[in-house]
N, CA and C atoms of all chains as a GROMACS GRO file, in nm:
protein
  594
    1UNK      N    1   0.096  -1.795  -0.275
    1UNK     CA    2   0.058  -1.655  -0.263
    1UNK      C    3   0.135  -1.570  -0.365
    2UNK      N    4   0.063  -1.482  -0.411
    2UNK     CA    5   0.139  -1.386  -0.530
    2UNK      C    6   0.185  -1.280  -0.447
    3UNK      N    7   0.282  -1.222  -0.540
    3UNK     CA    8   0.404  -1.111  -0.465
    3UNK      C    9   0.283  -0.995  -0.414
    4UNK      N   10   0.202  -0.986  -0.464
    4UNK     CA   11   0.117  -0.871  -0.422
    4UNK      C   12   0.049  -0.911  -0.335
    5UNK      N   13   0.007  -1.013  -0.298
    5UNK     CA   14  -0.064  -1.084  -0.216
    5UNK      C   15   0.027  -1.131  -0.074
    6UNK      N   16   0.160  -1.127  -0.107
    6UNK     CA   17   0.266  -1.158   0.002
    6UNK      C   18   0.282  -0.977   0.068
    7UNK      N   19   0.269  -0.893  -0.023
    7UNK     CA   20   0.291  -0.732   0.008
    7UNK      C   21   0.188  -0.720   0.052
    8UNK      N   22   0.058  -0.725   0.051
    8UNK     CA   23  -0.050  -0.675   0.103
    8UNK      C   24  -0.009  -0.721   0.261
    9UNK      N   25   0.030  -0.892   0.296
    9UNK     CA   26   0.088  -0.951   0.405
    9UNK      C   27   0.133  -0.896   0.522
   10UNK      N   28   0.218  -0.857   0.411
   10UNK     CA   29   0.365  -0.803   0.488
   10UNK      C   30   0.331  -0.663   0.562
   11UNK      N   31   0.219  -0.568   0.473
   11UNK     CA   32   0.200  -0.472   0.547
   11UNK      C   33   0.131  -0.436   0.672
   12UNK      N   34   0.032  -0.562   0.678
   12UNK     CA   35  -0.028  -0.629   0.801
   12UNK      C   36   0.042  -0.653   0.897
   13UNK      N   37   0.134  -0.747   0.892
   13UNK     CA   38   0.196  -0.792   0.975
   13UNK      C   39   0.309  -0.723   1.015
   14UNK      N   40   0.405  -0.639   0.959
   14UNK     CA   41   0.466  -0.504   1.013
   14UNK      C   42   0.396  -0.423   1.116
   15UNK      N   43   0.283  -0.360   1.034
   15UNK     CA   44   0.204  -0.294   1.167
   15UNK      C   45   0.178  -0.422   1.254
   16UNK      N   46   0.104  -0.497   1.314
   16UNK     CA   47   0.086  -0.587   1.426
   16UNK      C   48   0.264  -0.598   1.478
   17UNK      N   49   0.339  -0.614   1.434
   17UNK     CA   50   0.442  -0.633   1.525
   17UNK      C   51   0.476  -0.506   1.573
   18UNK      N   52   0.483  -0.397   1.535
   18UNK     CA   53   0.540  -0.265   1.569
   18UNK      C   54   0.405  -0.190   1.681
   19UNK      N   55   0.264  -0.257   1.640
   19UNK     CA   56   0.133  -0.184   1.688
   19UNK      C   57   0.129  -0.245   1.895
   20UNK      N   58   0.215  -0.404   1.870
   20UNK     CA   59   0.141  -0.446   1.942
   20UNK      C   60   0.232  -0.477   2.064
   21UNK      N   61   0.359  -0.354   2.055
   21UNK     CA   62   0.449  -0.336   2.127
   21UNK      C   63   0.379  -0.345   2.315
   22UNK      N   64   0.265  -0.233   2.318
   22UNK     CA   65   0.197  -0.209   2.440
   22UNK      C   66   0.110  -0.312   2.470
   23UNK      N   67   0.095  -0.397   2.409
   23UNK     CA   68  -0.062  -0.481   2.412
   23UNK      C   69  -0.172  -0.449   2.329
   24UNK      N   70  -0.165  -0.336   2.284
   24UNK     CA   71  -0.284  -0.268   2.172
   24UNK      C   72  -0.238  -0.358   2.023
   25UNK      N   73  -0.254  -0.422   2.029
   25UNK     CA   74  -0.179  -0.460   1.837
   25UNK      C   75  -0.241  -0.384   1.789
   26UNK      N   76  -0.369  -0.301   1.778
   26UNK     CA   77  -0.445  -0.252   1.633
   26UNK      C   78  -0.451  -0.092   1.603
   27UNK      N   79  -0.317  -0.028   1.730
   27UNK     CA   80  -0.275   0.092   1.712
   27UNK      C   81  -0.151   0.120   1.734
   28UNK      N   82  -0.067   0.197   1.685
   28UNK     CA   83   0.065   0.238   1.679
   28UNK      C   84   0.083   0.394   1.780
   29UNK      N   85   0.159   0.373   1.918
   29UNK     CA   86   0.178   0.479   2.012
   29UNK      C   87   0.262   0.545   1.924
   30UNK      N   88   0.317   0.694   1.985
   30UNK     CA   89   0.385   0.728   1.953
   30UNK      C   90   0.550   0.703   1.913
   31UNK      N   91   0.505   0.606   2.022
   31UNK     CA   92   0.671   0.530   2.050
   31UNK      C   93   0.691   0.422   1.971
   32UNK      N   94   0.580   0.366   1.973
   32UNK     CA   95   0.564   0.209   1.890
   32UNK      C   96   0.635   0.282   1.694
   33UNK      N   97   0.562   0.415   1.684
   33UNK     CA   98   0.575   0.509   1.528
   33UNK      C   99   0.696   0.500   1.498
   34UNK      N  100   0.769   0.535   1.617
   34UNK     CA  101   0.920   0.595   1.608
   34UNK      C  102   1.042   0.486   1.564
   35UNK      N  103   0.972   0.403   1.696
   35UNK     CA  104   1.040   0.258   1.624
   35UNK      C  105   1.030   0.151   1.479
   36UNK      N  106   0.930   0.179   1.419
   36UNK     CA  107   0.843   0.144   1.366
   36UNK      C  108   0.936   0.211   1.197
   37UNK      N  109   0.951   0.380   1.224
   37UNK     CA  110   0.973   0.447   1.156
   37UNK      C  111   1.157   0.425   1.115
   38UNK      N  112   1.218   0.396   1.237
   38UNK     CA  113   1.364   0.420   1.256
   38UNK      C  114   1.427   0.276   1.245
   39UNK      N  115   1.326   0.128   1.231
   39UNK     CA  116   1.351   0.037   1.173
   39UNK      C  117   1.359  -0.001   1.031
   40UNK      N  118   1.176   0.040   0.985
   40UNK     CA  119   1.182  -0.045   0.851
   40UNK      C  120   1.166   0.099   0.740
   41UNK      N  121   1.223   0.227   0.803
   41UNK     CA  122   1.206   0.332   0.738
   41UNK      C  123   1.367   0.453   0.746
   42UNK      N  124   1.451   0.385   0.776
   42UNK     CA  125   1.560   0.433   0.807
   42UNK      C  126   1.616   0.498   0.705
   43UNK      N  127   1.621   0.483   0.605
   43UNK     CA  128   1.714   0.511   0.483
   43UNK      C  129   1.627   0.669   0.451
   44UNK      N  130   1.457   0.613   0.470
   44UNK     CA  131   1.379   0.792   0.434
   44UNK      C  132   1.442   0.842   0.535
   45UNK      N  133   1.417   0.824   0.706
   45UNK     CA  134   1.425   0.954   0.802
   45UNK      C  135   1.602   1.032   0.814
   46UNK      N  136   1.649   0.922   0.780
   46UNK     CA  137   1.795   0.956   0.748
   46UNK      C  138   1.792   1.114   0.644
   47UNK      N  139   1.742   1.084   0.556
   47UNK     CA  140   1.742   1.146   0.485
   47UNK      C  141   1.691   1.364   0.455
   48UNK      N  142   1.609   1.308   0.647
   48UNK     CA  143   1.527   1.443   0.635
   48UNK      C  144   1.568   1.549   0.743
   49UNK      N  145   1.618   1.655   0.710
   49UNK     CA  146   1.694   1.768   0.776
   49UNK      C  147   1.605   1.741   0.950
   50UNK      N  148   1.493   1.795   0.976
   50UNK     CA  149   1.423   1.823   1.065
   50UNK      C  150   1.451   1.676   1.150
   51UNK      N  151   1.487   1.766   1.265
   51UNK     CA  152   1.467   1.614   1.400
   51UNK      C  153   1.355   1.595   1.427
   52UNK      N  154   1.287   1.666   1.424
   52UNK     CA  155   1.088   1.641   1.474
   52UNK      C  156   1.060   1.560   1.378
   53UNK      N  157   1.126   1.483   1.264
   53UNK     CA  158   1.036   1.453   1.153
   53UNK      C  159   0.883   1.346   1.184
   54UNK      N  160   0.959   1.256   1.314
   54UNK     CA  161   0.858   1.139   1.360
   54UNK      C  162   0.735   1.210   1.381
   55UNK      N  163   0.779   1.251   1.480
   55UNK     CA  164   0.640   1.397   1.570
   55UNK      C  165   0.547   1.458   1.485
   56UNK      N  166   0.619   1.491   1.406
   56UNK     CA  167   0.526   1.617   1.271
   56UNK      C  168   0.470   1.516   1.170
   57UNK      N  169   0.473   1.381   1.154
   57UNK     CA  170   0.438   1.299   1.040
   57UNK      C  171   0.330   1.221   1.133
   58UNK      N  172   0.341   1.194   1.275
   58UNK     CA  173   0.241   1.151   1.314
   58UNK      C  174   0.183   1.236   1.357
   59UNK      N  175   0.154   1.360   1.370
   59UNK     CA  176   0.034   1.449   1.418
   59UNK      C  177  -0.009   1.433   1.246
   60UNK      N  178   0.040   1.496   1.157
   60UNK     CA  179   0.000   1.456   0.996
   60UNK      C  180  -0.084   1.347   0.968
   61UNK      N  181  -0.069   1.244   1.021
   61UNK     CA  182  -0.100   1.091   1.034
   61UNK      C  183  -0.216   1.097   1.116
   62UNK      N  184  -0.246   1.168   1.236
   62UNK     CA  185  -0.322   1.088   1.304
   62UNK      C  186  -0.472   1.180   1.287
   63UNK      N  187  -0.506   1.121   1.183
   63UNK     CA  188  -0.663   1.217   1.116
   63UNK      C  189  -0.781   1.239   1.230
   64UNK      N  190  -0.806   1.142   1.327
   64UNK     CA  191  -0.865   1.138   1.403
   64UNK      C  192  -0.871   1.219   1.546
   65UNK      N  193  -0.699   1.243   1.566
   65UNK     CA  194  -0.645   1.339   1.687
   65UNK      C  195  -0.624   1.274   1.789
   66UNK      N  196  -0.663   1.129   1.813
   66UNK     CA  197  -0.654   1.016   1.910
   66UNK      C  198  -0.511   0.980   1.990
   67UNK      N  199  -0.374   1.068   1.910
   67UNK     CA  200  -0.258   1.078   1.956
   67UNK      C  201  -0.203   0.872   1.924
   68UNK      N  202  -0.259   0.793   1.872
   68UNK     CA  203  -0.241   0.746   1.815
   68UNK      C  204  -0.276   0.675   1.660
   69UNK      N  205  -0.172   0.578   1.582
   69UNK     CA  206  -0.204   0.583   1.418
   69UNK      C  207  -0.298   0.400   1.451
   70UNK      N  208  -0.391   0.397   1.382
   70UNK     CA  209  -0.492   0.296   1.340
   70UNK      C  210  -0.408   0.193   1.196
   71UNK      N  211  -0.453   0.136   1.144
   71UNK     CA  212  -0.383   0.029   1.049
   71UNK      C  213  -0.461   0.162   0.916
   72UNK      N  214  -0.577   0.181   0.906
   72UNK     CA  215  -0.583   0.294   0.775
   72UNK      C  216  -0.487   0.434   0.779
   73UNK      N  217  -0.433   0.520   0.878
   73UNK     CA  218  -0.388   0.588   0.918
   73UNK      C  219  -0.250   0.540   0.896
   74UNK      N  220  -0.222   0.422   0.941
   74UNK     CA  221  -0.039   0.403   0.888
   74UNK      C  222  -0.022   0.362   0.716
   75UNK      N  223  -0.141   0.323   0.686
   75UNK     CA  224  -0.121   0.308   0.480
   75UNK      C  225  -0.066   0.413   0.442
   76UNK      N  226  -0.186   0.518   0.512
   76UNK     CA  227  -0.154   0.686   0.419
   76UNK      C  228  -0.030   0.712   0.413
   77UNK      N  229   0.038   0.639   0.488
   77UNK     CA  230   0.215   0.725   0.476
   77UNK      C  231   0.279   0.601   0.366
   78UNK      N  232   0.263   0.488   0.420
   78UNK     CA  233   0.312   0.400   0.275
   78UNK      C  234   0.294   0.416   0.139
   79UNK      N  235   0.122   0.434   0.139
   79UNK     CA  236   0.096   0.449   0.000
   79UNK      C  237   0.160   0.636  -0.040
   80UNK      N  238   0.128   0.736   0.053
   80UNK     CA  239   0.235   0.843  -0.034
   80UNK      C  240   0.350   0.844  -0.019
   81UNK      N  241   0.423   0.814   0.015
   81UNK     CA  242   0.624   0.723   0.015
   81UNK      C  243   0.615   0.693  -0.128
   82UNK      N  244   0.500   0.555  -0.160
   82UNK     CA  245   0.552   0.479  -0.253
   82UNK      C  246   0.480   0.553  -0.394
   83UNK      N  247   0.388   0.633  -0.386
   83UNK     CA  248   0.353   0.696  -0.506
   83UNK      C  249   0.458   0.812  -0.534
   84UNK      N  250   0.523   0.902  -0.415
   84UNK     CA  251   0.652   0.943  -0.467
   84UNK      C  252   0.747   0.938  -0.490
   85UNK      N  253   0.783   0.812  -0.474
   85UNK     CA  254   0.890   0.736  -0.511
   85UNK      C  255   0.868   0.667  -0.637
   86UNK      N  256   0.762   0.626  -0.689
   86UNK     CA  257   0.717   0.552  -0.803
   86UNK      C  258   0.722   0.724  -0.938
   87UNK      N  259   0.699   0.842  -0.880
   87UNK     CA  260   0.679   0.925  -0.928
   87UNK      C  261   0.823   0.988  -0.991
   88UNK      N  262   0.870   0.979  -0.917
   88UNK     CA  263   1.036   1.012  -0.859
   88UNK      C  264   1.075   0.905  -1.004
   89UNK      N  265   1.100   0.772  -0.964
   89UNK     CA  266   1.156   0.672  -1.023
   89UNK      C  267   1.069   0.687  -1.197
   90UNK      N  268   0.999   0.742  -1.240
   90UNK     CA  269   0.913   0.758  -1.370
   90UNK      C  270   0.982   0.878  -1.463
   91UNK      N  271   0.986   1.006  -1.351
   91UNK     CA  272   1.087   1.102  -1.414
   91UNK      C  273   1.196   1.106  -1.399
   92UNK      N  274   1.298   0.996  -1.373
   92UNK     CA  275   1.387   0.972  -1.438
   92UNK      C  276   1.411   0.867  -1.519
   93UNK      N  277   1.324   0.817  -1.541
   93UNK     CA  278   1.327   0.766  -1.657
   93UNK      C  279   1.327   0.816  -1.762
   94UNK      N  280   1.221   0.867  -1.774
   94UNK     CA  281   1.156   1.022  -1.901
   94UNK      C  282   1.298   1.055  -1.921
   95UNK      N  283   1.363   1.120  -1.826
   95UNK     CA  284   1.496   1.198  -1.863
   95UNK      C  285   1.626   1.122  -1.954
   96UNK      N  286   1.588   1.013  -1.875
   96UNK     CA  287   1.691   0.923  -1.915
   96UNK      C  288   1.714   0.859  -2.055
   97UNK      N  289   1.558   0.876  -2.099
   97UNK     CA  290   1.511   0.847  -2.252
   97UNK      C  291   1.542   0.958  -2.334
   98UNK      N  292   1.528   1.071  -2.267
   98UNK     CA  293   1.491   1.246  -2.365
   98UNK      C  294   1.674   1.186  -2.446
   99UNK      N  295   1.608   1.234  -2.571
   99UNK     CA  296   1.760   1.244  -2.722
   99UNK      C  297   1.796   1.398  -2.667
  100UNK      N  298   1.774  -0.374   0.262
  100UNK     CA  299   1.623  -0.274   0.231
  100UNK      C  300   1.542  -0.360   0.362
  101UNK      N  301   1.506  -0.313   0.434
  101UNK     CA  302   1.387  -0.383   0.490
  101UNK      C  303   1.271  -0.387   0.469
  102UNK      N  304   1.129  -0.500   0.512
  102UNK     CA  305   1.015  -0.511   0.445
  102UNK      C  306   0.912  -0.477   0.398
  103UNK      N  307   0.904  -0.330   0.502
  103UNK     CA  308   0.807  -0.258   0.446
  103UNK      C  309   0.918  -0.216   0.296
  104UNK      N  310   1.001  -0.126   0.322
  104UNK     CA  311   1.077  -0.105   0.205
  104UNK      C  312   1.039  -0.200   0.063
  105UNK      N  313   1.081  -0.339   0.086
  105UNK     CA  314   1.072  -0.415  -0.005
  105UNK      C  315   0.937  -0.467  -0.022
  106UNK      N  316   0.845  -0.383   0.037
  106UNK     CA  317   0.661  -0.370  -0.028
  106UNK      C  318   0.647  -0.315  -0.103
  107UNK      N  319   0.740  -0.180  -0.080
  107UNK     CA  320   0.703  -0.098  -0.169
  107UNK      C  321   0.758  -0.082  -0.246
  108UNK      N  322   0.825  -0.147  -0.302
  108UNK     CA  323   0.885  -0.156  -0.438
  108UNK      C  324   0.872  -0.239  -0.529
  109UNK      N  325   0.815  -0.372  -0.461
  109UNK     CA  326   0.705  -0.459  -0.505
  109UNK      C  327   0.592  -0.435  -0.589
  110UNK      N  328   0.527  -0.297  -0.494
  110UNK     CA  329   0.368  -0.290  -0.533
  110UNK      C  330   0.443  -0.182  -0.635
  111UNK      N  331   0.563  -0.118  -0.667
  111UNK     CA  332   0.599  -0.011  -0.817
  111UNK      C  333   0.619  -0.096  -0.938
  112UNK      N  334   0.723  -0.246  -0.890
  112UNK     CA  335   0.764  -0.332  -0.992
  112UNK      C  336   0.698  -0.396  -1.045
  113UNK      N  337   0.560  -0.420  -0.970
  113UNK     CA  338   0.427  -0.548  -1.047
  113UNK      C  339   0.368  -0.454  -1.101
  114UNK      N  340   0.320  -0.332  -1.056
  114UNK     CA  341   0.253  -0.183  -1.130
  114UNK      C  342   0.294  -0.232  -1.302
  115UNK      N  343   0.419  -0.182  -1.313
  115UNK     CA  344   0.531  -0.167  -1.415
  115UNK      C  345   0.510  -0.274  -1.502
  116UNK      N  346   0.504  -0.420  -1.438
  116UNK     CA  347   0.544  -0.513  -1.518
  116UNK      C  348   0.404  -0.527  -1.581
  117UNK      N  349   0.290  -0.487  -1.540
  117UNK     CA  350   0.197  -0.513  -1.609
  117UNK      C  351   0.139  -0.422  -1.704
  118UNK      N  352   0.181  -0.281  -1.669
  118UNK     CA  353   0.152  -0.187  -1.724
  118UNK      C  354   0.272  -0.175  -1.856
  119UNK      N  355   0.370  -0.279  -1.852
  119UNK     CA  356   0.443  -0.272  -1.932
  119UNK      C  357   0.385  -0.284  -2.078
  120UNK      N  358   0.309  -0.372  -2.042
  120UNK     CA  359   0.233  -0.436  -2.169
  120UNK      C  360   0.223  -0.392  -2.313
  121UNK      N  361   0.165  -0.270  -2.311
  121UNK     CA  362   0.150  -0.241  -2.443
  121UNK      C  363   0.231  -0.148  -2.467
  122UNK      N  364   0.354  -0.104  -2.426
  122UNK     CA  365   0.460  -0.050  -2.408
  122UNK      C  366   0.495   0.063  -2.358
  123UNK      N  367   0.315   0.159  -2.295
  123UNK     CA  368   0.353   0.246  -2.159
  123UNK      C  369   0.370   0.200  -2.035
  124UNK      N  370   0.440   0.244  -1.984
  124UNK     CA  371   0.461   0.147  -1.839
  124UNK      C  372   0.409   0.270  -1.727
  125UNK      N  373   0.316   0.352  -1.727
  125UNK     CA  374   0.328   0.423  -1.681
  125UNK      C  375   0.149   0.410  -1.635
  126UNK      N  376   0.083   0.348  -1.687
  126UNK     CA  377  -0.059   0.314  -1.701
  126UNK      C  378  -0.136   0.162  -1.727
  127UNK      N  379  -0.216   0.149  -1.668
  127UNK     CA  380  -0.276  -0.022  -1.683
  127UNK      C  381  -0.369  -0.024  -1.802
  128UNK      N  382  -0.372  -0.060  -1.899
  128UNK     CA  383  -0.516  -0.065  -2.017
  128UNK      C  384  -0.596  -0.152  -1.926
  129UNK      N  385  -0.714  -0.179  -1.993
  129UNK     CA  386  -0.816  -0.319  -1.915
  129UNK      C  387  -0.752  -0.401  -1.941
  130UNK      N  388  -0.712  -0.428  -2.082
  130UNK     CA  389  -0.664  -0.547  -2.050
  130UNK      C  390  -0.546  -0.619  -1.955
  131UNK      N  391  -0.445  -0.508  -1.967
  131UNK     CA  392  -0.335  -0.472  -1.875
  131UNK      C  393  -0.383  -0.493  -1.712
  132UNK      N  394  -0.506  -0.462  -1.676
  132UNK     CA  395  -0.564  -0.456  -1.552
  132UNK      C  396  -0.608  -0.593  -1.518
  133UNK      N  397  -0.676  -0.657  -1.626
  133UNK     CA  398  -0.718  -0.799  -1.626
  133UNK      C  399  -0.624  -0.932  -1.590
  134UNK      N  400  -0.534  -0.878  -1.678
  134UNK     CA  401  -0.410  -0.998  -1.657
  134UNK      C  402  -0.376  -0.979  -1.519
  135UNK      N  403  -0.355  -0.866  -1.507
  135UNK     CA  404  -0.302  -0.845  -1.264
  135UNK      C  405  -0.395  -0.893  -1.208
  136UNK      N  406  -0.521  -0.880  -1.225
  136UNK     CA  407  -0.586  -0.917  -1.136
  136UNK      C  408  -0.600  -1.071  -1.170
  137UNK      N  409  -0.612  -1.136  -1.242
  137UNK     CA  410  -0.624  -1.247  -1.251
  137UNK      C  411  -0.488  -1.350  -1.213
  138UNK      N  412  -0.392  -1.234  -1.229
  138UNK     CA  413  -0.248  -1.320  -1.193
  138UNK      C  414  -0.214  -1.320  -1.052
  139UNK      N  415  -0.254  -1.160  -0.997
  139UNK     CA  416  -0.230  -1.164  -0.859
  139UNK      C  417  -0.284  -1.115  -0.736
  140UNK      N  418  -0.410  -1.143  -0.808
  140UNK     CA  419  -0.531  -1.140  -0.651
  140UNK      C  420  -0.626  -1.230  -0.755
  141UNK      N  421  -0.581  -1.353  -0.773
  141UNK     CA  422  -0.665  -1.446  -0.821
  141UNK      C  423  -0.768  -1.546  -0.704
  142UNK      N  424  -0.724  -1.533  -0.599
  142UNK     CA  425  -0.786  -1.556  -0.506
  142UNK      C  426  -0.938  -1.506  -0.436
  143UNK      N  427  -0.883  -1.382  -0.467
  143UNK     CA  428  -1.014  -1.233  -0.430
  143UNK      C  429  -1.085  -1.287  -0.522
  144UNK      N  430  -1.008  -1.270  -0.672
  144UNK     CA  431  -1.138  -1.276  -0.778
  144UNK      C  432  -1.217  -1.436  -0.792
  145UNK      N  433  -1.138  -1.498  -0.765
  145UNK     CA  434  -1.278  -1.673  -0.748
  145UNK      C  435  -1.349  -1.619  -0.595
  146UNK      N  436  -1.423  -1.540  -0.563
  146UNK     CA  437  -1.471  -1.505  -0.431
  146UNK      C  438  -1.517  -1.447  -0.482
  147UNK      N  439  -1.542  -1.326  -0.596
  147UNK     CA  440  -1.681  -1.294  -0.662
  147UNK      C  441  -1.744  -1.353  -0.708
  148UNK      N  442  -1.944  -1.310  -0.725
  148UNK     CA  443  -1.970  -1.391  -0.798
  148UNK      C  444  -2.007  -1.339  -0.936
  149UNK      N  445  -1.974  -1.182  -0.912
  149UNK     CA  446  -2.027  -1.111  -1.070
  149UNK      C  447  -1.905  -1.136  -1.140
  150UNK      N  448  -1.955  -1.219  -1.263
  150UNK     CA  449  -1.834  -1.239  -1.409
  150UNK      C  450  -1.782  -1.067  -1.418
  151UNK      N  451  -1.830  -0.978  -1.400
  151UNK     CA  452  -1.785  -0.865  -1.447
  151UNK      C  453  -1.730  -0.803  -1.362
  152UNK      N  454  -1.688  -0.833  -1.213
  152UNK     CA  455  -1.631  -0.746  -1.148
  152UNK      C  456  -1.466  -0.647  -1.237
  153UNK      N  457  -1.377  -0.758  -1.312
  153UNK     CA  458  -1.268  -0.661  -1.363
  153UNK      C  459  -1.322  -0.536  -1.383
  154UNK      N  460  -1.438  -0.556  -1.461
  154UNK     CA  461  -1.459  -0.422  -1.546
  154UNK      C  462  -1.569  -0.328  -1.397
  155UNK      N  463  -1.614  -0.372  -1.352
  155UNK     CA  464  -1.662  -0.277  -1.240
  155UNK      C  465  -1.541  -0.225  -1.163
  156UNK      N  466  -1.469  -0.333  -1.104
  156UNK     CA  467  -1.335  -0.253  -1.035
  156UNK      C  468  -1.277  -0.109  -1.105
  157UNK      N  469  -1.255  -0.173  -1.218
  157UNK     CA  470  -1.163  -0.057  -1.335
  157UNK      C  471  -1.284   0.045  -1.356
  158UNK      N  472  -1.378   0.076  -1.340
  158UNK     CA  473  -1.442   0.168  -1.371
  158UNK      C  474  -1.424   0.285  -1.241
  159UNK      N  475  -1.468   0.213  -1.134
  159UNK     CA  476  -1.442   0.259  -0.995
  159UNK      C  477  -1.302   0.296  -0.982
  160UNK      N  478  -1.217   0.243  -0.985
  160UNK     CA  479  -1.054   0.276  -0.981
  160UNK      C  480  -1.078   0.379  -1.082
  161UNK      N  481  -1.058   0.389  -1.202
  161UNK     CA  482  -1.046   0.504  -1.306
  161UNK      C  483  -1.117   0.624  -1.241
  162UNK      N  484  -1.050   0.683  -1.141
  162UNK     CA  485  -1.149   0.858  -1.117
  162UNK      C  486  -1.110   0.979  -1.224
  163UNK      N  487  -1.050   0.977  -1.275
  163UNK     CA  488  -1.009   1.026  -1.430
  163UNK      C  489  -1.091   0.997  -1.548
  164UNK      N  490  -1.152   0.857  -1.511
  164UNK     CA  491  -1.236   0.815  -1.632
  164UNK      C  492  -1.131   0.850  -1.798
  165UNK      N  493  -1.041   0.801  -1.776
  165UNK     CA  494  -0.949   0.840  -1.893
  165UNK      C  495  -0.915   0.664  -1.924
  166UNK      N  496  -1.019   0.559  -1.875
  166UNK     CA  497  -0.991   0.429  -1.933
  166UNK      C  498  -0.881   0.350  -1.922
  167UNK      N  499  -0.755   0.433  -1.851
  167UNK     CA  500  -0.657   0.361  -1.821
  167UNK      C  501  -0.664   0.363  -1.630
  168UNK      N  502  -0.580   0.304  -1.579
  168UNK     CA  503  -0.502   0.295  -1.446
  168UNK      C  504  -0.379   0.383  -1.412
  169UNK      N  505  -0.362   0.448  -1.348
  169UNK     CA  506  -0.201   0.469  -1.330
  169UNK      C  507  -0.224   0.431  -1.219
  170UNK      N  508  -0.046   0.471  -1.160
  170UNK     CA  509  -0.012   0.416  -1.028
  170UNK      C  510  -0.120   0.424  -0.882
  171UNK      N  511  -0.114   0.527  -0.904
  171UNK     CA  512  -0.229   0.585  -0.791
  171UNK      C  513  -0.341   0.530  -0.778
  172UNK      N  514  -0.442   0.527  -0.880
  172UNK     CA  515  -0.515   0.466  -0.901
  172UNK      C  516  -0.548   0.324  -0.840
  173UNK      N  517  -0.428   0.251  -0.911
  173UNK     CA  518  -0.424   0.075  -0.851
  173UNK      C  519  -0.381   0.103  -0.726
  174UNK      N  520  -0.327   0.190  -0.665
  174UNK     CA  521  -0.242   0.159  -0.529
  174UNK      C  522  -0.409   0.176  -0.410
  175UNK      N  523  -0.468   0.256  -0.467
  175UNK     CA  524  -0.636   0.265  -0.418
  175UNK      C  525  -0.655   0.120  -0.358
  176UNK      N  526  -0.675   0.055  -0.455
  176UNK     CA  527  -0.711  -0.069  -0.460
  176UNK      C  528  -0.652  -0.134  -0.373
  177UNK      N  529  -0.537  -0.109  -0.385
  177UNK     CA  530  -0.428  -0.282  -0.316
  177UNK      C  531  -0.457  -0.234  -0.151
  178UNK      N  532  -0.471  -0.035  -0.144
  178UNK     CA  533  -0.478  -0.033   0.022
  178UNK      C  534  -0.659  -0.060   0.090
  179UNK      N  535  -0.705  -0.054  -0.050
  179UNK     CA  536  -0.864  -0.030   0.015
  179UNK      C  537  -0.838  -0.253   0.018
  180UNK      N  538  -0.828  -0.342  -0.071
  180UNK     CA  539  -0.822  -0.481  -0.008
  180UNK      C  540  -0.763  -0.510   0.118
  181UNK      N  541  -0.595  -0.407   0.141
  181UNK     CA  542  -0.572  -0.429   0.279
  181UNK      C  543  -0.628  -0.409   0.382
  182UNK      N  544  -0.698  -0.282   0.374
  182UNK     CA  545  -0.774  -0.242   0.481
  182UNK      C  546  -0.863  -0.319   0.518
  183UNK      N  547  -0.944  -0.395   0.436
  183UNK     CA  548  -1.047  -0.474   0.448
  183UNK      C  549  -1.006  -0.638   0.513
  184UNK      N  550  -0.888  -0.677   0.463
  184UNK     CA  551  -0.844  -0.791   0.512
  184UNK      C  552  -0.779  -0.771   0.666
  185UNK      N  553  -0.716  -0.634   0.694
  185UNK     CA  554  -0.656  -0.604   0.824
  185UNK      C  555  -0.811  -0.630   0.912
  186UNK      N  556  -0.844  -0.556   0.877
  186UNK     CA  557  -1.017  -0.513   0.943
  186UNK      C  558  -1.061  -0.660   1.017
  187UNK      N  559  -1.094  -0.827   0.873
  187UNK     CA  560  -1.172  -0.883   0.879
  187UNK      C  561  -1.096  -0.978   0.981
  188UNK      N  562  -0.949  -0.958   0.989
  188UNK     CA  563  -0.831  -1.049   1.058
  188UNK      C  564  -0.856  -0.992   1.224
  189UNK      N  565  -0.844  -0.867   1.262
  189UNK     CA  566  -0.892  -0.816   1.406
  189UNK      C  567  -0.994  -0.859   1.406
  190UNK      N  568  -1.142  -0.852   1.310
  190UNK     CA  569  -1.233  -0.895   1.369
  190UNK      C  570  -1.254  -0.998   1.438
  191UNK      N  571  -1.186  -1.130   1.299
  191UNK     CA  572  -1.167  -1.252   1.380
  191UNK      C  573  -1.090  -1.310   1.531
  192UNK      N  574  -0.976  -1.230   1.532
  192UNK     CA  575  -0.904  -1.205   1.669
  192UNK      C  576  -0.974  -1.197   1.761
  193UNK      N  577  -1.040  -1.098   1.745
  193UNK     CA  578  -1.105  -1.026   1.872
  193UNK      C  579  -1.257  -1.131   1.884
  194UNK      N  580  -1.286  -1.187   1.845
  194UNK     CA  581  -1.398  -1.302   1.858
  194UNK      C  582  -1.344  -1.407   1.918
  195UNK      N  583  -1.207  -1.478   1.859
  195UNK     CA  584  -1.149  -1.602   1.942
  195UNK      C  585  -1.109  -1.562   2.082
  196UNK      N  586  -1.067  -1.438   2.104
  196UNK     CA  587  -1.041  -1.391   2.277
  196UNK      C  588  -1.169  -1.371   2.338
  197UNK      N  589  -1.295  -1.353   2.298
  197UNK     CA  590  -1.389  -1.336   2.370
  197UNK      C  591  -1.388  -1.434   2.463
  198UNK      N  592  -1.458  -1.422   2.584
  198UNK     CA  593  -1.447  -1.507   2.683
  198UNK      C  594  -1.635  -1.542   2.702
   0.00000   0.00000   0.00000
């Protein structure tokens, strides 16, 4: 399996272990989020002033209003993490190059 | 770092390494696009049967139509295959529990 092909994996199988806390594997409770969030996301929530941050990212998250996140619904937060972080990590580079 | 963590830095570092290519690292050329896909969803691609999917993918990915990839762009991709593989994996689940 290729590294992208092991990452696509991995993101599967994160959600199913964190989704399928209640018996639902193919949705993430609120609670299942938190844990979910405060395990393999610690270093971001650390990072963010607001204590609501879980609360306010899954009402953000949950497009549908269902009070819980679906496996398309938990990407949206990976894939914008990692495009601002990829964004983040680009301009400083730029900087790092500027004479 | 834990695993989601170390996904996503995965799906910035293979971005990079391919987009390295012609010495922006900041964008995929086709050809740049060709070599990833053939290196690491070579699997997906023997499962088409149009010879031309690279160049259909990359057309569809390019919403800029500016002929290259950036990050965003490919990250489309890697979540729209996950979604589809999460999808086809419950489906199958949920067929072997049928009673």
């Amino acid at each position: 399996m290729s590294e992208l092909e092991k990452c696509m994996e991995t993101l599967i199988v994160v959600f199913h272990r964190y989704a399928a806390g209640d018996g639902d594997k193919a949705t993430l409770t609120q609670k299942e989020f938190k844990k979910l969030m405060e395990t393999e996301l610690s270093g971001f929530l650390a990072a963010q002033k607001n204590p609501n941050t879980v609360n306010k990212m899954m009402k953000d998250l949950d497009q549908n209003n269902d009070k819980k996140l679906d496996f398309e619904e938990f990407v949206a937060l990976v894939v914008g993490l990692t495009i601002a972080c990829e964004a983040t990590e680009r301009l400083r580079d730029n900087k790092g190059l500027k004479k």
